[in-house]
C-alpha positions as a printed Julia matrix, in Angstrom:
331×3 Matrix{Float64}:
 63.43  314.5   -76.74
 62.73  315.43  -80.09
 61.22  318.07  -79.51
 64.02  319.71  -77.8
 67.11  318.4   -79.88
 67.66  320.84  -82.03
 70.56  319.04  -83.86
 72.99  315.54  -83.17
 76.19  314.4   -85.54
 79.08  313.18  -85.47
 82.19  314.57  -86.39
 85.09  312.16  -87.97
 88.34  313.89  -88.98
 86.56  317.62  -89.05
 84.09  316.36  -91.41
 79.93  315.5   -90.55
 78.8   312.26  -90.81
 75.74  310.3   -90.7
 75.67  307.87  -87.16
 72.53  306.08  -85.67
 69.56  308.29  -84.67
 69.71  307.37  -80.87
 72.49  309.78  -79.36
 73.22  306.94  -77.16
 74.32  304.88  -80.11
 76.03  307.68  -81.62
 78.54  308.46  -78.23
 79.16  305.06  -78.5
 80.27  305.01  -81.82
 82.2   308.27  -81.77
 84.03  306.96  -78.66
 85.3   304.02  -80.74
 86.19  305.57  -83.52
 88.89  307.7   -81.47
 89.06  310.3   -84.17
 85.4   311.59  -83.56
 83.03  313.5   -81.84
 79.46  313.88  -80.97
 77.85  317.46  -80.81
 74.03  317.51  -79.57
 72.83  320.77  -79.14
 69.54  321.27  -76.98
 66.99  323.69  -76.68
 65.42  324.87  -73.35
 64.99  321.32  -72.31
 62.96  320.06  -69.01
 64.33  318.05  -66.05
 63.28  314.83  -67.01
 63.78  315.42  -71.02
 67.44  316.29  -69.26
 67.75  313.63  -67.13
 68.54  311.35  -69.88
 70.92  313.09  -71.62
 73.12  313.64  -68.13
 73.15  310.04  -67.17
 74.5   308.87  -70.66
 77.16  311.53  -70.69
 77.99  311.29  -67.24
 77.18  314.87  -66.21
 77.69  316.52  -62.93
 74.41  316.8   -61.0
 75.55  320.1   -59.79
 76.03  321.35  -63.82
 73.02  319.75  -64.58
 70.87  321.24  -62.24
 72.77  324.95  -63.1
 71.67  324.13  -66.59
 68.22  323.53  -66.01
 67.64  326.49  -64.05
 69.48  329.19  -65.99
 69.65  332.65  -64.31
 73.56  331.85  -64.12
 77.02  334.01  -64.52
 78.85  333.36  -67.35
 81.33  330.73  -65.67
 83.61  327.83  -65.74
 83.88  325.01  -64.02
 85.94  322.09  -63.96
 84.26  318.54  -62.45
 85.89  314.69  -63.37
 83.91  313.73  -66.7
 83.32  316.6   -68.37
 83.98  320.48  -68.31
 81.12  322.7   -68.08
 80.85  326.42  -69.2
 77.96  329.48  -69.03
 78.45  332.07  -71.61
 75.59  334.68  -72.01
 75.03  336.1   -75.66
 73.69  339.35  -75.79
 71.61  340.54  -78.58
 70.75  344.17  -79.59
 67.41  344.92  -80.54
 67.42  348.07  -83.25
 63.25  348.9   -82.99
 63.03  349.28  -79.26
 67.31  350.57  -78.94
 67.14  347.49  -75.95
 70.08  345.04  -75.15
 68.76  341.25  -74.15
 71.03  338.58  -72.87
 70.22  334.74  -73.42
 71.95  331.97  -71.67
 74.25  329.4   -73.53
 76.04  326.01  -71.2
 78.59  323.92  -73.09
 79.45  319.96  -71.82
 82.94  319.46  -73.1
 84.07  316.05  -72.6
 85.31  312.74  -73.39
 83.92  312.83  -77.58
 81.53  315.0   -76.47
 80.08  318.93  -76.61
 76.42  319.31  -75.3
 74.87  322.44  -75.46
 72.01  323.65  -73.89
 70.37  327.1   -75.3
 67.8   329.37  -73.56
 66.06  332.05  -75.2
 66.46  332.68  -78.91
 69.75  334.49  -79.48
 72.38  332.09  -79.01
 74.08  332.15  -82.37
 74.75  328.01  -82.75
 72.99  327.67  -85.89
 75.53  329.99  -87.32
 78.2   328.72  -85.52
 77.71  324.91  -86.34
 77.35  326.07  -90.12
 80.83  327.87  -90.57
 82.3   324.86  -88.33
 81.01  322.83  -90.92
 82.7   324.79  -93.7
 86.01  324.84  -91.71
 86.76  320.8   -91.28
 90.66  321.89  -90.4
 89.73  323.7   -87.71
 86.61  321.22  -86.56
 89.32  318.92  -87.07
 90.33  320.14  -83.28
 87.42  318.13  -81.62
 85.01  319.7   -78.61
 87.96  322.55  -78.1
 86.78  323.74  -81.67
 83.33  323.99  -80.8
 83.93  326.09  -77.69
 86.56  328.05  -79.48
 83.77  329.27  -81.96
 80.82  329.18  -79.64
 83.14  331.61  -77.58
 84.45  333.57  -80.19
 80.92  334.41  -82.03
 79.7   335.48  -78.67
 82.24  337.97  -78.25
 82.32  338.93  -81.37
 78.66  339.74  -81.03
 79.5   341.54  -77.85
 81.51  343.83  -79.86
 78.73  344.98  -82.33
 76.27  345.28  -79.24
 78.85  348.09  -77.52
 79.19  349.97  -81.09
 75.29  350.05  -81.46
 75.15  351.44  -77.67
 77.85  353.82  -78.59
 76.07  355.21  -81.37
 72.84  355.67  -79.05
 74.6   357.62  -76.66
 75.82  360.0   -79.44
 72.61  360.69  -80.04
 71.34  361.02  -76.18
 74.55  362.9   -75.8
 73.33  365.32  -78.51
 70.01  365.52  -76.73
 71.18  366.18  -73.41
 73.57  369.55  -74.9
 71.03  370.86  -77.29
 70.12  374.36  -77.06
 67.28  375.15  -74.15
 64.15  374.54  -76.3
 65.24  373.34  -79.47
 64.4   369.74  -78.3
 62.3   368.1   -75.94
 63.97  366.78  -72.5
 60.88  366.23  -70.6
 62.21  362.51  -70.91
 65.77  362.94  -70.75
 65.98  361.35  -67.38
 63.97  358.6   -67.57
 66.04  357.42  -71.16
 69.1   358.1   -69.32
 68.13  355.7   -66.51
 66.8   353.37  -69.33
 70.07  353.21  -71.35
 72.45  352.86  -67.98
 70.04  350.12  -66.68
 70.94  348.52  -70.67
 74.46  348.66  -69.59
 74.05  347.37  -66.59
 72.4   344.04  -68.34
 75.09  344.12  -70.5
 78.12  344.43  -68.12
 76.7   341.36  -66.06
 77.13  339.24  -69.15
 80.52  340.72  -70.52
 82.35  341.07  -67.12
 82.32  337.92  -65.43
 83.63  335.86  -68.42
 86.67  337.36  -68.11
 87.74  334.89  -65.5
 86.85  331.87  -67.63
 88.39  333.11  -70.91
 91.79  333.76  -68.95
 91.94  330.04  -67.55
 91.01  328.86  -71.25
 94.07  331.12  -72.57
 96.43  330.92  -69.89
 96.63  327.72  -68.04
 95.84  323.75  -68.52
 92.32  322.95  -68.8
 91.36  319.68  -68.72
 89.33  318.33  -71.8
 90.62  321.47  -74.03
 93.58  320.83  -76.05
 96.8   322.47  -75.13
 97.22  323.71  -78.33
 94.39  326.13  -78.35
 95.6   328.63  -75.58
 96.15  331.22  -78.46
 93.13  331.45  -79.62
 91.77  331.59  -76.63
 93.83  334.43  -75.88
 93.16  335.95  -78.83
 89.18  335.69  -77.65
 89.96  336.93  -74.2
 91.53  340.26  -76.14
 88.54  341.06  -77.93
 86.41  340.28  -74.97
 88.72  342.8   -72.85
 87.94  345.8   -75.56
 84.61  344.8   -75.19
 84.24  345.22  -71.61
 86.28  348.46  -71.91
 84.23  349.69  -74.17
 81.48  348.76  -71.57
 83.08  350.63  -68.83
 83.38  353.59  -70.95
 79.79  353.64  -71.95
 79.09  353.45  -68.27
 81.11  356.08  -66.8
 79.99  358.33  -70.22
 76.25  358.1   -68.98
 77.09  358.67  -65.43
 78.73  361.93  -66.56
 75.64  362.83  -68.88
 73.37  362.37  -66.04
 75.68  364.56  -63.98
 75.34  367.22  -66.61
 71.42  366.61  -67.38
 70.92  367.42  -63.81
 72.85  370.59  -63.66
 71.58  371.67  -66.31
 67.79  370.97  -64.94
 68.75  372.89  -61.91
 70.1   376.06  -63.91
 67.4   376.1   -65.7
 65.08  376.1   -62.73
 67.41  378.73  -60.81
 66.68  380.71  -64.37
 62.85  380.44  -64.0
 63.06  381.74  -60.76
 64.73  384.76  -61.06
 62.42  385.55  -63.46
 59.46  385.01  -61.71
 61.3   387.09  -58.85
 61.49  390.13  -61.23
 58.19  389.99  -62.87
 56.94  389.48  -58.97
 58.61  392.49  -57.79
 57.64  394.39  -60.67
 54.28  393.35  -59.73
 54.98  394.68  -56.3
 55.61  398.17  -56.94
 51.97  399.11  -58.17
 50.23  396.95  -56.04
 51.74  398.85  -52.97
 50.9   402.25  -54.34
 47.46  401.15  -55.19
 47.14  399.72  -52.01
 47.61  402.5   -50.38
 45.72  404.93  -52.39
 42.84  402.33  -52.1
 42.6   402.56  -48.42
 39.07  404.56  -47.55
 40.43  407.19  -45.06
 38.67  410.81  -44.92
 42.18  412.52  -44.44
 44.46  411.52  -46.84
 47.16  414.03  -48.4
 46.71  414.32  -52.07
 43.4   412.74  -52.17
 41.58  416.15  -53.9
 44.48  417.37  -56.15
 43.91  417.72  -59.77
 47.0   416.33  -61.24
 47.41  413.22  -58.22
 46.17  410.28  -60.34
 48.47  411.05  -63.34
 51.02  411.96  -61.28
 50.91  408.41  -59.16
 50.5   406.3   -62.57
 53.15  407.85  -64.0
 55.5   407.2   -60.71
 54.43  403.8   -60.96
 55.27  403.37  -64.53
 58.81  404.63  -63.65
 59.36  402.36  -60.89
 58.74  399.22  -62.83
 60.55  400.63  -66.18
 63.32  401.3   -63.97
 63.3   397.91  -62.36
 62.48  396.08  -65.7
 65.94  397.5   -66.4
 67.64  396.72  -64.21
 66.9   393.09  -64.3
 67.77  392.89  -67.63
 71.0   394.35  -67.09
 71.46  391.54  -64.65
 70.41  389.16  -66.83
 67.31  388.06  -64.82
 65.08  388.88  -68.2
């Protein structure tokens, strides 16, 4: 269990303080003390390293097994000993311009918060730390933990959509640059890249909507009924998020849309040119084809001025057409 712990206290009056090492002991002792709670956070931990956590706390087999598996939508759900919750932190990564999404549970309960992080983003360390520094507002119990596990997410959510904005500037720019001046031989495929991005990043934006609105709107049990404005006030910034989402989503859609005219106006472009030049072509080869033909009787075959004469109607046949193409705007 050690190994996946990554951190156990007790909180008495908003302030950290040393209890006994076994986490059993320590619920005990934060139970009695009535003023106090214990926060264990865990780290990608295995069903039986699990199992004893769950039947100390008094976890729902049907959370527990959710937690242990992962792969979940950000949820909330509400069973008799504890309230359990999936938020899914989303980290941008600048060197590779890619979006990844981690998975955080919370166990909010009687003296209790468990939470259980997979992958590396989840921001606790951070979270626990400015908790720590705030003992008024830690001073709230389990609700204050969730408040700030829920409002760093978002938060973070927030910064993810402004990096993503300023990437589609830039693929925006791409996409409208002069024919030539850049190359779009990619242009697709990093369009389909960046809207599959947003994708991964709607799935963990959207369905948390749901959850945050219970938190700010209505009676939840094990959160404190005092905390339904902040909640609200997190359930705000997560709907600019996911607006900002939307946007970002419909934006690429329409960039595509353009991408792909433009591909196809710049094909129809390339083939009216290869039309002229072909029918250019087409005018000598005829007349040389026919003069090439190896008849005895042929009118004009023994006159002294034919060859000059027929080079020089060809020549006018494809100046002539050469202009007219340009006029047209074929060339």
């Amino acid at each position: 269990m050690r190994a996946v712990i990554v951190d156990c206290a007790i909180y008495r009056d908003g302030r950290r303080t040393d209890g006994p090492a076994d986490f059993s002991d320590a619920l005990d002792e934060a139970r009695a003390a009535g003023d106090a709670f214990l926060w264990i956070g865990l780290h990608e931990p295995t069903e039986k390293e699990f199992d004893l956590v769950s039947s100390e706390f008094g976890l729902h087999a049907l959370a527990v097994e959710d937690a242990l598996c992962a792969h979940q939508r950000p949820k909330l759900e509400v069973y008799d000993d504890s309230l359990f919750v999936v938020i899914k932190p989303v980290v941008y990564e600048p060197e590779g311009d890619t979006v990844t999404t981690d998975e955080l549970m919370l166990f909010i309960g009687d003296s209790f918060v468990v939470t259980v992080r997979h992958g590396e983003s989840a921001p606790l360390a951070e979270v626990r730390r400015r908790l720590e520094a705030e003992p008024e507002v830690l001073r709230h119990g389990p609700t204050a933990v969730l408040y700030a596990v829920s409002d760093a997410v978002v938060d973070d959510y927030i910064h993810v959509a402004a990096e993503l904005q300023v990437d589609l500037e830039e693929l925006e720019t791409e996409v409208f640059a002069p024919s030539g001046s850049v190359d779009t031989k990619n242009t697709a495929s990093r369009i389909y890249t960046f809207k599959r991005q947003v994708l991964e990043f709607r799935r963990a934006t959207g369905p948390l909507s749901v959850p945050m609105g219970r938190l700010a709107g209505a009676s939840v049990p094990f959160v404190d009924e005092h905390s339904q404005p902040f909640f609200r006030d997190v359930s705000d910034h997560l709907t600019r998020a996911n607006e900002h989402v939307e946007g970002l989503d419909r934006l690429l859609s329409d960039i595509l849309a353009a991408h792909l005219a433009q591909t196809g106006l710049r094909q129809n472009d390339d083939m009216r040119k290869i039309s002229a030049w072909a029918a250019m072509a087409a005018v000598p080869t005829m007349v040389a084809g026919i003069y090439g033909m190896n008849f005895d009787h042929m009118p004009e075959l023994h006159w002294v001025w034919t060859y000059p004469t027929v080079i020089a109607l060809m020549g006018c046949a494809v100046f002539g057409l050469y202009r007219m193409f340009k006029r047209r705007g074929w060339l």
